[in-house]
RORORO-100124 format. One record per residue (C-alpha): x, y, z negated; residue number from 1. Coordinates in Angstrom, 3 decimals, decimal comma. Last residue first. Example, Ala and Ser with C-alpha at 12.3 -4.5 7.8 and 13.67 -1.06 7.14 Angstrom:
2
site u=13,670	v=-1,060	w=-7,140	n=2
site u=12,300	v=-4,500	w=-7,800	n=1
//
This chain:
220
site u=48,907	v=-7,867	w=-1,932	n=220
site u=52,467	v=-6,159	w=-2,255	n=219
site u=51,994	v=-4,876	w=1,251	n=218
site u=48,838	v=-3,276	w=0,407	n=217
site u=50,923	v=-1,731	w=-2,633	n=216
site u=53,921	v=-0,425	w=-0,856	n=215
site u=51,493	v=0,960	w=1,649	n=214
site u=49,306	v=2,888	w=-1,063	n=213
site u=52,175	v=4,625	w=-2,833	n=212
site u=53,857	v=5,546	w=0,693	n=211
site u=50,390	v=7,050	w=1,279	n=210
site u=49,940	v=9,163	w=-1,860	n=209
site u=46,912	v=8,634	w=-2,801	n=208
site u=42,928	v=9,266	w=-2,075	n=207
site u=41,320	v=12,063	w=-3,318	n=206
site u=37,768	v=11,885	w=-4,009	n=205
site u=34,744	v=12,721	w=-1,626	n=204
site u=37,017	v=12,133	w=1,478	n=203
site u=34,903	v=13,500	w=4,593	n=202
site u=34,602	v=12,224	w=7,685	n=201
site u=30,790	v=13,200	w=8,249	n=200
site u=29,369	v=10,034	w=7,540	n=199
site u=31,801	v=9,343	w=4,217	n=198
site u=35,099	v=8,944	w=4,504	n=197
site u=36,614	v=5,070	w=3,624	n=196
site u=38,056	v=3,906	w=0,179	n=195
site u=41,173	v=1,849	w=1,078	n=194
site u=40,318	v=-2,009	w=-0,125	n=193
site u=40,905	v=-4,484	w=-2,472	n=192
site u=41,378	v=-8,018	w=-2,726	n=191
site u=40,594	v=-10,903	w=-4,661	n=190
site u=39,268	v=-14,609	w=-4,205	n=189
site u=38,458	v=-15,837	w=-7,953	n=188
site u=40,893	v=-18,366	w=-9,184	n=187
site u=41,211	v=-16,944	w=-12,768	n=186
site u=44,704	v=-15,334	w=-12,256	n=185
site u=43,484	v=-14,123	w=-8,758	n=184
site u=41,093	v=-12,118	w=-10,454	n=183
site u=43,323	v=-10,697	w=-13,379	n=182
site u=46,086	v=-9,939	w=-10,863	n=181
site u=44,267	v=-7,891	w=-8,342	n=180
site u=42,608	v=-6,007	w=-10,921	n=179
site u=46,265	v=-5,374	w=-13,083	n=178
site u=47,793	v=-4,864	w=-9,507	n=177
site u=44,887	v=-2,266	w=-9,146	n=176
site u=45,042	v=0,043	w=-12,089	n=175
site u=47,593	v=2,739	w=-10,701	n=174
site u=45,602	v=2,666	w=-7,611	n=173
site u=42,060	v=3,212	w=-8,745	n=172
site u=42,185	v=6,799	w=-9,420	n=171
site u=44,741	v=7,839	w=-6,229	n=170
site u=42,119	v=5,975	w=-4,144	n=169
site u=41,892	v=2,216	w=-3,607	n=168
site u=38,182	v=0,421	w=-3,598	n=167
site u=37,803	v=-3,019	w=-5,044	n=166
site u=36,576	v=-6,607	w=-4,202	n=165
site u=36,082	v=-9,995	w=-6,192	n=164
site u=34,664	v=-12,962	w=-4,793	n=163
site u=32,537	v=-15,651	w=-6,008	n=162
site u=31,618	v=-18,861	w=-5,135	n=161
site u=27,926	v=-19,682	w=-5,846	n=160
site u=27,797	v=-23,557	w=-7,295	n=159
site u=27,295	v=-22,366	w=-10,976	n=158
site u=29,137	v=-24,803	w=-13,773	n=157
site u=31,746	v=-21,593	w=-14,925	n=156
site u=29,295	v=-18,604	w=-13,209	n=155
site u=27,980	v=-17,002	w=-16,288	n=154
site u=31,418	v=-17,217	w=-17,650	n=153
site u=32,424	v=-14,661	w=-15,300	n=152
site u=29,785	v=-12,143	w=-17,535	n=151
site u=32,583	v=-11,574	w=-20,107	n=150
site u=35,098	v=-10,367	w=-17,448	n=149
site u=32,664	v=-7,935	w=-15,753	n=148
site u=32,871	v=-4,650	w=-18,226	n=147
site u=36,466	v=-4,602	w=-19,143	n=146
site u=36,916	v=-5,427	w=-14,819	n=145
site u=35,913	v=-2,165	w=-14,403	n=144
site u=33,350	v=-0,471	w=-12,197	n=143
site u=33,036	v=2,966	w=-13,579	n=142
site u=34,298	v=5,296	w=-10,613	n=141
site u=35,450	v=8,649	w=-10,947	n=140
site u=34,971	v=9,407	w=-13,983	n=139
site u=37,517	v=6,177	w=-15,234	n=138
site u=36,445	v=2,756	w=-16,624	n=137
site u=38,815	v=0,406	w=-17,394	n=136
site u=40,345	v=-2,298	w=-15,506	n=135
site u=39,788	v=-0,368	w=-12,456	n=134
site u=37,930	v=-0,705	w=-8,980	n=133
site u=35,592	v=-4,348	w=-9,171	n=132
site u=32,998	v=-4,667	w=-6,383	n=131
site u=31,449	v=-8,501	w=-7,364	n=130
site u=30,887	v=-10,160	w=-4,159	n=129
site u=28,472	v=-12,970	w=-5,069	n=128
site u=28,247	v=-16,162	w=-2,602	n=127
site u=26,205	v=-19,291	w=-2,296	n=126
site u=22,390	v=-18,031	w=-2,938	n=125
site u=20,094	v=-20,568	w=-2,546	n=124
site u=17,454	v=-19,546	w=-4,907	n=123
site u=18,284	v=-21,799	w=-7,416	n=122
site u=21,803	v=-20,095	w=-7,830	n=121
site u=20,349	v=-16,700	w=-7,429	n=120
site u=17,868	v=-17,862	w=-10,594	n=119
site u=20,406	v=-19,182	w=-12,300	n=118
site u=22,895	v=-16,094	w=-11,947	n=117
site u=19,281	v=-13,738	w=-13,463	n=116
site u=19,409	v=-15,806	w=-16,277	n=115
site u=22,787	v=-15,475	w=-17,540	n=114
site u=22,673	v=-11,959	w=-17,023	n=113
site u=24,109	v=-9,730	w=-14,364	n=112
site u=22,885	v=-6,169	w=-13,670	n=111
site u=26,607	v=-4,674	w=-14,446	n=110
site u=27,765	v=-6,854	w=-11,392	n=109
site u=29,269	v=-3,646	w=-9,215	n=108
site u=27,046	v=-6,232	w=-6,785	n=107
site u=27,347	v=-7,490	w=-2,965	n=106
site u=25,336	v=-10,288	w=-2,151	n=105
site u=26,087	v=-13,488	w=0,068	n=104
site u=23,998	v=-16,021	w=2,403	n=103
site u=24,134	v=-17,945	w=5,187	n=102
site u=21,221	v=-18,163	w=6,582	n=101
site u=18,787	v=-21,044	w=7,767	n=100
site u=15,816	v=-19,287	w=7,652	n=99
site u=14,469	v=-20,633	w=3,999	n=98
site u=18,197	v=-19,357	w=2,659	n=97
site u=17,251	v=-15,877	w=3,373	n=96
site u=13,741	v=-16,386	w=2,078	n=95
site u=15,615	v=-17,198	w=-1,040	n=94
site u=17,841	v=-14,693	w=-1,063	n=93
site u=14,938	v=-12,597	w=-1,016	n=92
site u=12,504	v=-13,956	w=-3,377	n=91
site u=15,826	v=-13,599	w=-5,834	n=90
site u=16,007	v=-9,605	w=-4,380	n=89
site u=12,496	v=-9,147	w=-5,271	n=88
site u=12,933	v=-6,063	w=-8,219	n=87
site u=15,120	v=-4,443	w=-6,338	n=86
site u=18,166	v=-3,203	w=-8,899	n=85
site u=19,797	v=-6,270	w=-7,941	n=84
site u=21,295	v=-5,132	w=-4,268	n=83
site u=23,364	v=-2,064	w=-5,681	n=82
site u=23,205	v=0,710	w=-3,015	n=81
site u=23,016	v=-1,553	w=-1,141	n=80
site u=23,992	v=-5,048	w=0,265	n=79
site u=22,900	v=-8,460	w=1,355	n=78
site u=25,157	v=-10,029	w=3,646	n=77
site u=23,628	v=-12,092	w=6,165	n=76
site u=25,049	v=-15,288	w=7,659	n=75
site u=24,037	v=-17,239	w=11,170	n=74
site u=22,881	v=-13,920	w=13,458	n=73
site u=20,853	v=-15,458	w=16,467	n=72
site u=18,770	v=-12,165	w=17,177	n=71
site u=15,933	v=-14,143	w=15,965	n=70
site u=17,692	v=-14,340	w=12,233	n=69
site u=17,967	v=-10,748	w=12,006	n=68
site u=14,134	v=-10,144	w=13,398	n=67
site u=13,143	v=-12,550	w=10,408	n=66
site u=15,462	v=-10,726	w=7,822	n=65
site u=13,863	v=-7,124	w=8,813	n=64
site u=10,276	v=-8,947	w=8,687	n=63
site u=11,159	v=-10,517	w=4,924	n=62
site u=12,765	v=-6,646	w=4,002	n=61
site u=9,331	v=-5,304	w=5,202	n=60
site u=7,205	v=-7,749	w=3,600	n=59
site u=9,489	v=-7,467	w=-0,112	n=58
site u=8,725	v=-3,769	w=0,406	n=57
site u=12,240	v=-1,093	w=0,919	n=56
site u=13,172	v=0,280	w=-2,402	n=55
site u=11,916	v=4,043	w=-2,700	n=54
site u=14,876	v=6,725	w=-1,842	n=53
site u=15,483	v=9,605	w=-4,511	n=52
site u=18,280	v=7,172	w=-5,671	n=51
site u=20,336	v=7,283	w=-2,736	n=50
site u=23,151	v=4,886	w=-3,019	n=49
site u=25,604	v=4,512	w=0,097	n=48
site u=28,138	v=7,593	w=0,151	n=47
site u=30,439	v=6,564	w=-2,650	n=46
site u=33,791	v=8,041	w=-4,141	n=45
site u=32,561	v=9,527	w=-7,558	n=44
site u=31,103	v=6,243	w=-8,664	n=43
site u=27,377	v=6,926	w=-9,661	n=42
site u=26,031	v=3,586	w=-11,107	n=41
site u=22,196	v=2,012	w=-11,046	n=40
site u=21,924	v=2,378	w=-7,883	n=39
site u=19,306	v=2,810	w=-4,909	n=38
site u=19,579	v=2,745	w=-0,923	n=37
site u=17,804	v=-0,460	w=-1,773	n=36
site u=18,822	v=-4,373	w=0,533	n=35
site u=20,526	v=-2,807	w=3,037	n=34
site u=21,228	v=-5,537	w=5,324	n=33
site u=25,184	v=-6,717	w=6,102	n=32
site u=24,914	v=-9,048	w=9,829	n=31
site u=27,213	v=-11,817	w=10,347	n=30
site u=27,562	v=-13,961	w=13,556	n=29
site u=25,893	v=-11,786	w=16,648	n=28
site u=25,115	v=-13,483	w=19,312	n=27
site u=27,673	v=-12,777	w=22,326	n=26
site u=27,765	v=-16,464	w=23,918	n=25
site u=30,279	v=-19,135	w=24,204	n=24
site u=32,059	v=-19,551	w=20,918	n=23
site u=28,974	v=-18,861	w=19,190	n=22
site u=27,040	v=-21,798	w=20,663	n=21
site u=29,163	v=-23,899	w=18,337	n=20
site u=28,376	v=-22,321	w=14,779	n=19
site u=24,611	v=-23,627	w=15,243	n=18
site u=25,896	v=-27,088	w=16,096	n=17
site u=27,308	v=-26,619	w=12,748	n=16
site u=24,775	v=-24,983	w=11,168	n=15
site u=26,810	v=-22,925	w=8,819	n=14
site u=25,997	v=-22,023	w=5,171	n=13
site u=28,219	v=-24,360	w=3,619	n=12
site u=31,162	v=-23,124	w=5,050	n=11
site u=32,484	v=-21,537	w=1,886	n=10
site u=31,469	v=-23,951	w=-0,327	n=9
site u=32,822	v=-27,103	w=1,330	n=8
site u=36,586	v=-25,193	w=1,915	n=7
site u=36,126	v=-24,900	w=-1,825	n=6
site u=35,655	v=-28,740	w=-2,165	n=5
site u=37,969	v=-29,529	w=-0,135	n=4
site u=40,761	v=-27,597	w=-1,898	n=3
site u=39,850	v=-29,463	w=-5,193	n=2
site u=38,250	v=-27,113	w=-7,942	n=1
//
């Protein structure tokens, strides 16, 4: 894809005028909304899934998105838990898209089918995050790139641009060149990330040897 043309993508969900007035005043630009506290994983490291939590209503998500969108805010992230376990999240996006956001969606990706990418795509949707730790699968987290590599060819004609994101902790790290590598090999945006405490500061897994970590964040 030309340079232009990805540049296109990206901005795509910005009124420009829109975009303008944000230079001067203190709306907000992005906003991330919990679509479900629920999951269908159990990484080791995480302190946003609750399964024992009901999903939030289609009306009260809609009326959460409305309020968003009065506040000013031009993109909203969609996140969770894992965003496709609710079963409205394509009404969503597309409601999203109705009010003039921009809009993404953060996934571990295991939830993807064929199907389910065309019906984001038709929605609206323009960007899918797909949270990637390890090549292979580990206890403490099971995102791996062994599981998401056949479903990138969902996305080979789709116009949503994705982007692929991981979590560093002494499990992930001796894995995450190869993650880095393998995404940026196929043109995908990649990066990863230091896994954060949880609410009460706490570090649920352990997380490197610092110099190990800083030679490799400089690396990327």
């Amino acid at each position: 894809m030309k340079l232009l043309d990805k540049i296109g993508r990206e901005f795509s969900g910005y009124n420009v005028l829109e975009s303008g007035k944000r230079l001067v005043d203190r709306k907000p630009l992005q906003c991330s909304l919990y679509v479900t506290d629920q999951c269908n994983l159990d990484c080791a490291y995480c302190t946003e899934y609750d399964n024992s939590r009901p999903h939030p209503s289609i009306d009260d998500l809609k009326k959460w998105v409305g309020k968003i969108r009065q506040l000013g805010t031009m993109r909203i992230a969609l996140v969770g838990g894992e965003p496709l376990v609710h079963p409205d999240i394509v009404e969503l996006v597309r409601y999203c898209r109705e009010l003039g956001f921009g809009t993404s969606l953060t996934t571990n990706g295991f939830l993807l089918t064929r199907k389910l990418v065309a019906q984001l795509e038709e929605a609206g949707l323009q960007v899918m995050q797909i949270s990637v730790d390890r090549m292979t699968p580990s206890a403490i987290t099971k995102k791996s790139f062994k599981t998401i590599l056949p479903k990138l060819d969902y996305f080979r004609d789709s116009k949503i641009s994705l982007h692929i994101t991981g979590v560093i902790c002494a499990d992930t790290l001796p894995e995450a060149q190869a993650v880095l590598e393998t995404g940026l090999s196929r043109g995908i945006p990649t990066e990863v990330r230091l896994v954060h405490a949880d609410p009460l500061r706490r570090f649920r897994v352990d997380r490197g040897q610092r110099e190990e970590l800083e030679r490799f964040i400089d690396s990327m």
